[in-house]
N, C-alpha and C positions, 0 to 999 in steps of 0.2 A: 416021812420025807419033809414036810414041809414043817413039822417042829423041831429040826435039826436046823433047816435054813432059819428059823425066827430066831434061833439061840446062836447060829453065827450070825447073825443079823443084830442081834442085842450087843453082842461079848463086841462087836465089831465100833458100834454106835458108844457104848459105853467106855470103851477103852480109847475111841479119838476122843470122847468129853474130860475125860480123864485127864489126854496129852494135852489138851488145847487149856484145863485148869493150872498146870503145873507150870506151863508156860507163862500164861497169865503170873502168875505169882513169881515166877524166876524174873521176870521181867520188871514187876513194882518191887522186885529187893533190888536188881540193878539201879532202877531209876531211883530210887529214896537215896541211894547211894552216891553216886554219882552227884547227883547237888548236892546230898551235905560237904563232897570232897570241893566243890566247887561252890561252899556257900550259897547256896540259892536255897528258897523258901517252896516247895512243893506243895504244888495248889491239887491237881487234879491228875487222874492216868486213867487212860481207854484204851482199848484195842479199836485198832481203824479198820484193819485190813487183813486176810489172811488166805494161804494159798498151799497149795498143795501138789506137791513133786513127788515122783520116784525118784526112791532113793534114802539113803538112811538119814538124814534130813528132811525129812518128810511136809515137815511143817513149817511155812513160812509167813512170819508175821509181821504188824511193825504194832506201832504205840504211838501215839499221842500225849505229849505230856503238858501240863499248863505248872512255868511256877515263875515267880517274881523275885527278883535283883534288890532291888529299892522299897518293896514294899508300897509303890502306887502303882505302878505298873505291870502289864501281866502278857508270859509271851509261851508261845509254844514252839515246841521240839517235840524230836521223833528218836523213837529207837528201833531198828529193824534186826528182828531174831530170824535165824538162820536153823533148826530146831530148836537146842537148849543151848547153843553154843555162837559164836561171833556175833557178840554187839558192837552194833554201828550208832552211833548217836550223832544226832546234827540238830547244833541249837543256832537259833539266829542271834546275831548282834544282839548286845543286852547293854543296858544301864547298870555301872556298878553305884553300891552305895560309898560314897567319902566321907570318912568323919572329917569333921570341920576342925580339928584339934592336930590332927596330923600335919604335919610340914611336907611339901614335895620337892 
């Protein structure tokens, strides 16, 4: 009996490291993405936060991301996953770069 519970206790441990990897990585191809669409220079990505519901979204996360506009400056934004599905992103006010050659 009790090496039936260790093996659904493992299968159970190993299959949320699993979810919470896959996320992880859905999450830095969103965010790599996301700046390059929006020119920005990506500095850094973490997981901040994560939380746990029934229900088939099971998994709820967000992100922290650091990247820079201007290249002196450095600013973070968040992306909140929802399982593997609806990102939310919210970036603060940022500095763009202006070439000095361009006319406005």
């Amino acid at each position: 009996m009790t090496d039936l519970l260790f093996i659904l206790l493992s299968v159970t441990v190993g299959s949320l490291f699993w979810k919470l990897r896959q996320q992880s990585e859905l999450a830095k191809e969103m965010i790599t993405a996301h700046c390059a669409k929006l020119d920005l220079q990506l500095l850094s990505v973490a997981r901040s936060q994560f939380n746990y519901q029934l229900g088939k979204d099971f998994l709820q996360a967000s992100f922290v991301f650091e990247f820079s506009s201007d290249n002196d400056n450095c600013y973070q934004g968040r992306l909140y996953l929802s399982g593997l599905k609806r990102p939310r992103f919210e970036l603060p006010v940022y500095r763009t770069f202006e070439d000095p050659n361009t006319l406005n």
